[in-house]
ROFI-975979 format. One record per residue (C-alpha): residue in three letters; y, x, z. Coordinates in steps of 0.05 Angstrom, whole numbers, padded with zeros to 5 digits, always signed. Example, Ala and Ser with C-alpha at 12.3 -4.5 7.8 and 13.67 -1.06 7.14 Angstrom:
<rs>
ala-00090+00246+00156;ser-00021+00273+00143;
</rs>
This chain:
<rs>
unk+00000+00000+00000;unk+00060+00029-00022;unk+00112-00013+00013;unk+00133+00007+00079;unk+00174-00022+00132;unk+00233+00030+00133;unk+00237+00013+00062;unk+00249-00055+00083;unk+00309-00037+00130;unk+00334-00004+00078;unk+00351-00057+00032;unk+00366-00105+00091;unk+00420-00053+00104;unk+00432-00053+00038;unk+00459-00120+00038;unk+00488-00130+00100;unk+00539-00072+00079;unk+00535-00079+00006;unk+00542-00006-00008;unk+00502+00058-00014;unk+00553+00098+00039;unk+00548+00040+00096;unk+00477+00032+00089;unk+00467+00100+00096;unk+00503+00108+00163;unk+00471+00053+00192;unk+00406+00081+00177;unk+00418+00145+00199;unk+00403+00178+00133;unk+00446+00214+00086;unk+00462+00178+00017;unk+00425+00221-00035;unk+00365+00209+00020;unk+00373+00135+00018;unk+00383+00129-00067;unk+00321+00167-00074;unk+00281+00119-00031;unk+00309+00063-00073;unk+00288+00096-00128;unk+00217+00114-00108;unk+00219+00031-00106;unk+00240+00020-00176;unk+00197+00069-00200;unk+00129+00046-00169;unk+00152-00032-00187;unk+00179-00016-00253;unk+00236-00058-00247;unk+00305-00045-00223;unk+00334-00066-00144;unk+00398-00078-00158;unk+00461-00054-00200;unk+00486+00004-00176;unk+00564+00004-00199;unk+00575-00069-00175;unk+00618-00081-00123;unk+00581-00106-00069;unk+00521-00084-00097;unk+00485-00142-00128;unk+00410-00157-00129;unk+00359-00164-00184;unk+00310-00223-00183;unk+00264-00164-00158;unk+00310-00140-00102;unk+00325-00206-00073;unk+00246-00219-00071;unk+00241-00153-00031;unk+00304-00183+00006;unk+00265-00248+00018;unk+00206-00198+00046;unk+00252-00153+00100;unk+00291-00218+00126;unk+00231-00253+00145;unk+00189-00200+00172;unk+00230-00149+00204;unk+00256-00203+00255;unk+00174-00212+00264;unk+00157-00138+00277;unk+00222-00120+00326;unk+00202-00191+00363;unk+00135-00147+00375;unk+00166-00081+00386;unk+00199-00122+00442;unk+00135-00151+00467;unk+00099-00097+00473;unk+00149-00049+00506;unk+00157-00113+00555;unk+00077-00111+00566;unk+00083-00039+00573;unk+00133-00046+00635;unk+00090-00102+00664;unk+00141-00153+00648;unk+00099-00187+00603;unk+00022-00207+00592;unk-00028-00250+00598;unk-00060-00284+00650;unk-00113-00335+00635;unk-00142-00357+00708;unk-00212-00381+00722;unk-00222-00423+00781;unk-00290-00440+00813;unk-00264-00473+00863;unk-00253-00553+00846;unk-00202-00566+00891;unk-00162-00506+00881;unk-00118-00558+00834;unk-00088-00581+00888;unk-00052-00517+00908;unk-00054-00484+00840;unk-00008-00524+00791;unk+00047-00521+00841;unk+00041-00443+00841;unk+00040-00439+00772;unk+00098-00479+00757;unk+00146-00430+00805;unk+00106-00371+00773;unk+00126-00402+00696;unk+00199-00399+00723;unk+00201-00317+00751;unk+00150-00294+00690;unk+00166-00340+00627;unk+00138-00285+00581;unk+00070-00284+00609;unk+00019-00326+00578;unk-00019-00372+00622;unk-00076-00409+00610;unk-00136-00446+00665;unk-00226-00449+00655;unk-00252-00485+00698;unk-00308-00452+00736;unk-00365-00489+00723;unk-00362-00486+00646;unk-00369-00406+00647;unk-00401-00352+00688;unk-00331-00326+00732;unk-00348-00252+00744;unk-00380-00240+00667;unk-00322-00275+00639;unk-00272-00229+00676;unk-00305-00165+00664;unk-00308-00180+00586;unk-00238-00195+00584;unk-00248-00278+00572;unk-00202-00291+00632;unk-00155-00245+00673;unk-00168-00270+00745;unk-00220-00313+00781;unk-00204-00358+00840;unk-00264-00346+00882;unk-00291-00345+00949;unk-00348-00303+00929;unk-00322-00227+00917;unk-00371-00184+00888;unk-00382-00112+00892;unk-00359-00075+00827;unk-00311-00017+00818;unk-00286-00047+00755;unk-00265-00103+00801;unk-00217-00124+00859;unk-00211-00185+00905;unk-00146-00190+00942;unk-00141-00250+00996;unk-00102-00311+00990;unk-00118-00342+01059;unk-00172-00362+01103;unk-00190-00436+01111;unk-00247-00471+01152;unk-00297-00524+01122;unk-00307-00584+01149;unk-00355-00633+01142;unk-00326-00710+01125;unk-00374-00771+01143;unk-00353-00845+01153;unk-00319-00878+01209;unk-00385-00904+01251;unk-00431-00847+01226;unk-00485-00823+01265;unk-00460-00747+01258;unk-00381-00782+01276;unk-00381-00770+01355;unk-00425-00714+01354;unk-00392-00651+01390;unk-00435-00597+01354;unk-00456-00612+01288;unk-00531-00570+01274;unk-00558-00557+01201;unk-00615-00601+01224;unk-00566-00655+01225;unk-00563-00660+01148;unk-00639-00648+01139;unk-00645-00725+01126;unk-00565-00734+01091;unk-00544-00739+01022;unk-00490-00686+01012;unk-00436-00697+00954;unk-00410-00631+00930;unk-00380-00599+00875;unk-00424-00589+00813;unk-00437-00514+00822;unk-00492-00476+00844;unk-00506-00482+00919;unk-00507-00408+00923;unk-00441-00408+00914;unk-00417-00458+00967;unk-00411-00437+01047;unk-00445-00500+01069;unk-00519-00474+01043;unk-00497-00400+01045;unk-00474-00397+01116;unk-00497-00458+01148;unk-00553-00486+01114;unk-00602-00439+01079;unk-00599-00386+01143;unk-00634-00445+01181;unk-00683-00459+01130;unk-00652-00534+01118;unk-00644-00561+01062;unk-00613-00637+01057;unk-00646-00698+01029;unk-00608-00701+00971;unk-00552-00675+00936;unk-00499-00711+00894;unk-00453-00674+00851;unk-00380-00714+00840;unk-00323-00673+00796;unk-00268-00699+00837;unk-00240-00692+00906;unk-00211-00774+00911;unk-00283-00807+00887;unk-00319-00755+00936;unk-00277-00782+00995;unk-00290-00855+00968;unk-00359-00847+00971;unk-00360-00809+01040;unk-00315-00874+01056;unk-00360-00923+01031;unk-00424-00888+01066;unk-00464-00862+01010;unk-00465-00791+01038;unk-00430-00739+01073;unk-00395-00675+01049;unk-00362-00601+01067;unk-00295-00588+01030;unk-00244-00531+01059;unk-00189-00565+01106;unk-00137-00549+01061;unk-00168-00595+01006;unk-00172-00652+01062;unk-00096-00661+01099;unk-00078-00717+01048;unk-00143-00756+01079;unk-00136-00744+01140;unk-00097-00809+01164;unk-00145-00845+01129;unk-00191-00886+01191;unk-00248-00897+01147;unk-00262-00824+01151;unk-00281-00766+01214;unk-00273-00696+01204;unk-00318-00642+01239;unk-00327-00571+01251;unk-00400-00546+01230;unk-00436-00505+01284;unk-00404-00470+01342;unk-00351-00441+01311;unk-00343-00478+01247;unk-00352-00444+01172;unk-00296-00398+01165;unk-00273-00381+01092;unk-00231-00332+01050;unk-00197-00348+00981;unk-00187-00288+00932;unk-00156-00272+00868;unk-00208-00232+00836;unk-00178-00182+00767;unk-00196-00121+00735;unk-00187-00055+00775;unk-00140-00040+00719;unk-00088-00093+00718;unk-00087-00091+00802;unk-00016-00055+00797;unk+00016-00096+00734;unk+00082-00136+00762;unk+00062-00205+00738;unk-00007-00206+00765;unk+00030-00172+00824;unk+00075-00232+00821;unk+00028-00278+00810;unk-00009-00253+00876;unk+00054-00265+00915;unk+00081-00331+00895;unk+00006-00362+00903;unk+00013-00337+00977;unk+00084-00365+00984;unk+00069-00433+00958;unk+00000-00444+00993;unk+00033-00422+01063;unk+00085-00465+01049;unk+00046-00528+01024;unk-00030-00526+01056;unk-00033-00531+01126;unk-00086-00497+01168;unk-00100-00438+01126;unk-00087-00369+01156;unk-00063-00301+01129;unk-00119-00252+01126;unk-00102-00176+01132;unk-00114-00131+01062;
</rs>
């Protein structure tokens, strides 16, 4: 390919000055320079630019085609030149976020509209968890960060806390489980237990509570969304464990109880996992902060967790 972009800037000079000398200058490049690129052009096209000894200089049906060319893609490259020196300061990006974690919604759309606002030239885009495998996703380079409770150990990796929550179980008003002090893992041996449609290895309630005991419930319903889940824990047809952030907007609600699991209750962490790589860029920096900001703000009874 012949053509070149300096060649390009050349005639756009060219006719923004409308003489040999001007264009020159502006180019940085001395005239005889300059009229033997042009006619490198002419020579290789066999046709003529423009005439020379016309005042501006005017165009041939050839030059303004060229013309046509440099105004509509040198705009287009320097837009990139931009981009990319903006990308190399961290300024700009892309940061498409996977979330395993259903009810992460709640918190997350608020974050990322005050994160849209501080870092408009980073490109932002949600998965939802259960449609992909989270970790395999973000070491490929399919998404940039992973909402997860479940860090894993991988140097290409890093998980930095968000907060800590608790899980609590949610029965019905009049439940058997309802004025229980200490709720057991026996206690859901003979339950039906709504969750999330993940895997149950990846949920604290068969992790942590369940599975160590060797119980396993009766049955186990998988609902997509937070609201039915609490209508159906409402309406008796089962019991569930969500994080206590997820549940302040129910907790008025006297068709439902709210209890800790075990003696101490299942205690959680929420991380941003990302490639070891991008741990220092600004925006994912920034994005890291403002998700801390808005959840302290917004969701009550999490805690800070020390890095």
């Amino acid at each position: 390919m012949y053509l070149q972009i300096s060649h390009l800037r050349s005639l756009r000079a060219l006719a923004e000055t409308g003489s040999l000398t001007a264009a020159a200058q502006r180019l940085c490049l001395t005239q005889s320079a300059l009229s033997h690129q042009i006619r490198g052009l002419e020579e290789h096209f066999g046709t003529r630019l423009f005439q020379r000894k016309s005042r501006p200089l005017q165009f041939s049906a050839a030059g303004e085609k060229l013309l046509e060319l440099a105004r509509a893609t040198l705009p287009c490259i320097q837009e990139c030149e931009n981009s990319l020196m903006r990308m190399a300061e961290g300024m700009a990006g892309r940061l498409h976020i996977g979330i395993e974690c259903h009810s992460c919604f709640q918190w997350l759309m608020p974050v990322l509209d005050r994160y849209r606002e501080s870092w408009p030239e980073v490109e932002l885009d949600l998965t939802l968890g259960h449609s992909f495998e989270p970790m395999p996703a973000l070491r490929s380079g399919n998404v940039d960060l992973v909402i997860s409770s479940d860090p894993v150990a991988d140097p290409d990796l890093c998980f930095r806390p968000l907060f800590s929550y608790e899980s609590l179980l949610v029965v019905a008003a009049g439940h058997p489980l309802a004025d229980q002090a200490i709720v057991h893992p026996g206690d859901l041996s003979d339950k039906t237990l709504i969750t999330y449609p993940v895997s149950p290895a990846r949920l604290d309630v068969f992790s942590v509570f369940l599975q160590p005991a060797g119980v396993q419930p009766a049955q186990i319903r998988h609902v997509e969304l937070t609201p039915m889940i609490m209508q159906l824990v409402a309406s008796n047809r089962g019991v569930a464990v969500l994080p206590s952030w997820a549940l302040h907007e129910y907790r008025d609600n006297p068709r439902l109880c709210f209890l800790s699991l075990g003696e101490g209750g299942i205690q959680g962490t929420l991380y941003a996992g990302m490639r070891s790589d991008d741990l220092d860029k600004p925006y994912v920096q920034g994005f890291l902060q403002q998700a801390r900001d808005t959840c302290f703000e917004q969701l009550p009874g999490i805690e800070p967790v020390l890095e």
